[in-house]
GULO-517225 format. One record per residue (C-alpha): residue number from 0; x, y, z; residue in one letter. Coordinates in steps of 0.1 Angstrom, whole numbers, always signed. Example, Ala and Ser with C-alpha at 12.3 -4.5 7.8 and 13.67 -1.06 7.14 Angstrom:
BEGIN
{0,{+123,-45,+78},A}
{1,{+137,-11,+71},S}
//
This chain:
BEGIN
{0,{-106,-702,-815},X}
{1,{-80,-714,-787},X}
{2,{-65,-683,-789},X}
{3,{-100,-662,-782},X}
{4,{-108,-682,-753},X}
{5,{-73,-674,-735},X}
{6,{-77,-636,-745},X}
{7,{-118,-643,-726},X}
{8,{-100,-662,-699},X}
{9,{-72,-635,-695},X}
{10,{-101,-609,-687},X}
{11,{-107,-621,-653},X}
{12,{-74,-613,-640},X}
{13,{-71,-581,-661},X}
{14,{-107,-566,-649},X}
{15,{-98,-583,-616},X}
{16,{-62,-565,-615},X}
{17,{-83,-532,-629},X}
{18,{-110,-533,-599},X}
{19,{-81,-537,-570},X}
{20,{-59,-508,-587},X}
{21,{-91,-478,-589},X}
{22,{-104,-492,-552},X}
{23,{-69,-488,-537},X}
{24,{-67,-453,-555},X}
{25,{-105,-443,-545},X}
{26,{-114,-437,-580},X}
{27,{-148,-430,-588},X}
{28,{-176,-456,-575},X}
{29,{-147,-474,-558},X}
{30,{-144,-446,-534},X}
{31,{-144,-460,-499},X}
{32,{-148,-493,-514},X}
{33,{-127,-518,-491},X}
{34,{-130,-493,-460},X}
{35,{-151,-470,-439},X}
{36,{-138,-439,-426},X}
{37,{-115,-447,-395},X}
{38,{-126,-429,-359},X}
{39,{-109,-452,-334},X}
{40,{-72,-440,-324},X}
{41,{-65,-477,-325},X}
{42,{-79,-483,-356},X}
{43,{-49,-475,-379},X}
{44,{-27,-505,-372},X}
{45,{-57,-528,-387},X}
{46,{-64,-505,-413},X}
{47,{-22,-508,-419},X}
{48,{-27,-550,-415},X}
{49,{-53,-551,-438},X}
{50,{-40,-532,-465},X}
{51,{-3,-551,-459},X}
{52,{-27,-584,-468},X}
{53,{-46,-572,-498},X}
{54,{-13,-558,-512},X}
{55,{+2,-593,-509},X}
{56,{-27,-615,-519},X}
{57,{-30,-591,-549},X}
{58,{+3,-596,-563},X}
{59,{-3,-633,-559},X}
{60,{-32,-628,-575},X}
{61,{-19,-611,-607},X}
{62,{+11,-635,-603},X}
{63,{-7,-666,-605},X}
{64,{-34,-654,-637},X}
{65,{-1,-640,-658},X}
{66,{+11,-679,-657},X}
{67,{-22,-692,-662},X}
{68,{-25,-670,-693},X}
{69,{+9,-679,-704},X}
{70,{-2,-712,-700},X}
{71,{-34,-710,-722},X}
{72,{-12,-693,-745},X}
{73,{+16,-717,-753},X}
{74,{-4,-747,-752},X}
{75,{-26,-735,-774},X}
{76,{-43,-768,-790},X}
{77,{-43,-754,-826},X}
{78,{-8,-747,-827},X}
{79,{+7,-776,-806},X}
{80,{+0,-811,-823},X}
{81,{+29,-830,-807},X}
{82,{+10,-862,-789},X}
{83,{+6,-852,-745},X}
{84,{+32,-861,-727},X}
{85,{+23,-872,-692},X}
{86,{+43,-864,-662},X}
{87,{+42,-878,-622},X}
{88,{+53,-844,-616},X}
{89,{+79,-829,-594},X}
{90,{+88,-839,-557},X}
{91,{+107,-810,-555},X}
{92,{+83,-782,-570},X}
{93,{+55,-797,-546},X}
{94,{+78,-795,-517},X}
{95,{+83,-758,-525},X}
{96,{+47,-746,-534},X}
{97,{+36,-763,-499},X}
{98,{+68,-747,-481},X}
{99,{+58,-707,-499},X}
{100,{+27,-704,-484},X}
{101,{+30,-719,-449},X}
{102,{+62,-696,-444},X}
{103,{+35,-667,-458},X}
{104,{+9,-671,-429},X}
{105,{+32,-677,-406},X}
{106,{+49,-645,-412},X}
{107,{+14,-627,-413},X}
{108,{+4,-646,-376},X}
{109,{+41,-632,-363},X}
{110,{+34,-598,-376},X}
{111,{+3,-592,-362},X}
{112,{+8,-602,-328},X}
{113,{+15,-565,-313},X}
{114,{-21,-554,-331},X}
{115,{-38,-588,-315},X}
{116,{-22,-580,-286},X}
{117,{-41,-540,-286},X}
{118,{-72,-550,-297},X}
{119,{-79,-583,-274},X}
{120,{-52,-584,-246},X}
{121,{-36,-551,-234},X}
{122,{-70,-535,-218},X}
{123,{-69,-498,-204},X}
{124,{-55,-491,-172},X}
{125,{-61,-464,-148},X}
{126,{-39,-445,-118},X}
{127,{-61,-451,-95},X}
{128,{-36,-467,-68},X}
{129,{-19,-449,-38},X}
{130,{+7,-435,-59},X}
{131,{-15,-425,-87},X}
{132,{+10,-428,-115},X}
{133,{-2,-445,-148},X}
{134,{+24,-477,-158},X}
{135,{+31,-486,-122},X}
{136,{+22,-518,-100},X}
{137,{-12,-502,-83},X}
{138,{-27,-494,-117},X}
{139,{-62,-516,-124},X}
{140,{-80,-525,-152},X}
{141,{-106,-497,-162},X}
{142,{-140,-505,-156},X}
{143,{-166,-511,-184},X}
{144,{-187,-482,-191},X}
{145,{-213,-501,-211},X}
{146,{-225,-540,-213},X}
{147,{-237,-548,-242},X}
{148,{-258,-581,-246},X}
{149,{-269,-594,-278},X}
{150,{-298,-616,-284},X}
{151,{-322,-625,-313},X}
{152,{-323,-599,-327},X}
{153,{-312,-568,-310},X}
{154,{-285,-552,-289},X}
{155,{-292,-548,-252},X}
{156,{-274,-520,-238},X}
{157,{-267,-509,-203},X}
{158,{-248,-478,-189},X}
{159,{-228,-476,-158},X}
{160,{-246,-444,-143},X}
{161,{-226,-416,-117},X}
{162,{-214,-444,-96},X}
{163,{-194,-457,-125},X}
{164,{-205,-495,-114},X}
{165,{-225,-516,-140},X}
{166,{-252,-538,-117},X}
{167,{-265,-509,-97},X}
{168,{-297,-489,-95},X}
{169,{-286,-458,-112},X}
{170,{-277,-483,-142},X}
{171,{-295,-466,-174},X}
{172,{-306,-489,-201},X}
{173,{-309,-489,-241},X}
{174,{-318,-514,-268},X}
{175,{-299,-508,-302},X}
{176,{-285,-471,-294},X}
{177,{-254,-468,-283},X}
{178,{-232,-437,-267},X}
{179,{-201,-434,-264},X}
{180,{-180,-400,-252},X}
{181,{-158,-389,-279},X}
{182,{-118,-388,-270},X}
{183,{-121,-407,-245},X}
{184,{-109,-447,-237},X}
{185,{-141,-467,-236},X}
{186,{-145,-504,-224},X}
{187,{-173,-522,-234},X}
{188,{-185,-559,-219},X}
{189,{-201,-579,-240},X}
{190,{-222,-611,-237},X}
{191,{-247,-627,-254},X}
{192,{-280,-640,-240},X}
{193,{-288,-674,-265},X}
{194,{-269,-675,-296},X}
{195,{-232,-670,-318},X}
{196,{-240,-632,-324},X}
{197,{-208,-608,-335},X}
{198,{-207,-569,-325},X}
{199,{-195,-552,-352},X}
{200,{-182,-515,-353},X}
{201,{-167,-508,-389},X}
{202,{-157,-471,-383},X}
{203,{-144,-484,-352},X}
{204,{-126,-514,-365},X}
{205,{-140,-532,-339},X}
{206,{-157,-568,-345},X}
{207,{-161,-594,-313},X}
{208,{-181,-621,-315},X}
{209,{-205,-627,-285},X}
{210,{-203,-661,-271},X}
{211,{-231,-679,-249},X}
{212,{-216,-680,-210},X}
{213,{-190,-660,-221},X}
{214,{-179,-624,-208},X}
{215,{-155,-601,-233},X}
{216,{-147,-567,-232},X}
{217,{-138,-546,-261},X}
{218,{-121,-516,-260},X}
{219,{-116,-477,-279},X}
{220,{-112,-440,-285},X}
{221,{-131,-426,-309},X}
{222,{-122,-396,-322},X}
{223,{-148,-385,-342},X}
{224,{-181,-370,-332},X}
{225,{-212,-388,-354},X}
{226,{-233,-414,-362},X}
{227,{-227,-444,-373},X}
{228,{-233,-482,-378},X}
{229,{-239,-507,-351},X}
{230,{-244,-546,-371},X}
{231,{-243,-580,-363},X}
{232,{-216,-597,-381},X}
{233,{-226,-633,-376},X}
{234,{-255,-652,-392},X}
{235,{-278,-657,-359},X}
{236,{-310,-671,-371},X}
{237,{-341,-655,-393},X}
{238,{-340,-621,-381},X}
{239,{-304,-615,-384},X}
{240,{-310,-588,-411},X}
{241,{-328,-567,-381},X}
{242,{-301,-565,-358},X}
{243,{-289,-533,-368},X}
{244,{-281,-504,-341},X}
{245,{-267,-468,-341},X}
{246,{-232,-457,-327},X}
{247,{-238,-422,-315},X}
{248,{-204,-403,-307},X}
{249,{-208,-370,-288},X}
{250,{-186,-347,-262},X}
{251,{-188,-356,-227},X}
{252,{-209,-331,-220},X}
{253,{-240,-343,-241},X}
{254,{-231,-379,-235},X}
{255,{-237,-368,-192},X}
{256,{-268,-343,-203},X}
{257,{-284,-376,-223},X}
{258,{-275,-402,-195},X}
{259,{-292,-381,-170},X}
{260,{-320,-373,-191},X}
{261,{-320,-412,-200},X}
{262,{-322,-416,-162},X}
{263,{-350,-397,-155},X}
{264,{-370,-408,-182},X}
{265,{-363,-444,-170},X}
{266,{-374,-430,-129},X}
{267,{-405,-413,-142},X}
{268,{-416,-445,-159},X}
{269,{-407,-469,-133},X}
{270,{-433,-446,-106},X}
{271,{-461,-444,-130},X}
{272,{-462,-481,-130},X}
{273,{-477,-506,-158},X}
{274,{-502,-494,-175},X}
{275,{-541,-496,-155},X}
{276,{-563,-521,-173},X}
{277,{-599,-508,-187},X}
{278,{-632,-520,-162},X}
{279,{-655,-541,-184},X}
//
């Protein structure tokens, strides 16, 4: 009977082991299983992290449940009768299995720095200075195109119209869509306007979260024309489930034909006023 239950027990790790193996080969239902399609130039260095991490908690993983089978195994209760022998255990071993794992993350914290670095520090800069070379002294920061604000429960969004300034009248507003010009660098600012909420772009691997009195920008170049997912990644209060947008990725030349036609709309609206209220 001992020896049935470590065969049960040895399952876990074997279907686990299984599972892992046909997702990181896309067989079958696991196809696209632990990622989306990648459309951000920037993406592949988190895709590379990501996978570097799975790899090595996987082999931990089947590491640790070969010994724990091994373990089930030779202590088996129906063939060991020798009386338990207790032990205080090992000063040494403990010493070592505390040792493994700290010099483990802090590896992983040193070897993403460079990607941190892309994704949260190093924003875009343009040429815009006397000398109008890129890498030089008079370069600045580019611009957000689009502010996003999140609040319960959906995505504000507002478009820097021809002026290219965020905050003026020829600013074009959205809730839940958003457009973005494909092969192109786009910086977004993000706030929110009451709670934790967290902007998610999974083809973009993109994920902020938006922090009351707090102003971030996120930035990327999609290369990919499309649609696709715009979520909340943070639990922010009952109707979390309905913050759910669209990421719409066109040329520049339909994202300028929409933003005009956006602007109009938003003109035409604004002169015919609120709507008249019926005489009694």
């Amino acid at each position: 009977m001992g020896r049935f239950w470590s065969i049960l027990f040895l399952l876990v790790p074997v279907l686990g082991v299984l599972t892992f193996v046909l997702a990181i080969n896309e067989v079958g239902p696991f196809y696209r299983h632990w990622l989306p399609v990648n459309i951000n130039d920037h993406g592949g260095i988190i895709d590379s992290l990501f996978m570097f991490i799975l790899y090595l908690t996987g082999v931990i993983f089947v590491a640790t449940g070969l010994v724990l089978f091994w373990f089930l195994w030779k202590y088996d209760v129906a063939k060991n009768r020798a009386p338990v022998k207790f032990s205080h255990g090992s000063h040494t071993l403990e010493v070592i299995w505390s040792i493994l794992p700290a010099a483990t993350l802090l590896f992983i914290a040193i070897y993403q720095m460079n990607a941190w670095a892309d994704a949260k520090l190093r924003r875009p800069l343009l040429s815009t200075g006397p000398d109008k070379t890129a890498g030089t002294r008079d370069d600045v920061v580019q611009p957000p195109l689009v502010e996003v604000t999140a609040r319960q429960f959906e995505w504000r969004i507002r478009y820097a119209g021809s002026d290219g300034q965020i905050g003026t009248p020829d600013d074009v507003y959205t809730v839940n869509d958003l457009h973005i010009p494909v092969d192109e660098e786009v910086v977004l600012q993000l706030k929110s306007m009451d709670v934790l909420h967290s902007f998610f772009l999974p083809h973009m691997r993109v994920k902020q979260d938006a922090v009351p009195g707090m102003k971030q920008f996120l930035w990327f170049r999609a290369n990919r024309t499309g649609t696709y997912d715009l979520v909340c990644a943070e639990l922010c209060g009952w109707g979390h489930y309905k913050m759910r947008g669209r990421l719409y990725v066109e040329s520049r030349q339909q994202f300028d034909k929409w933003l005009k036609e956006k602007f109009q709309e938003q003109e035409q609206t604004e002169l015919k006023g609120p709507p008249a209220e019926s005489a009694e």
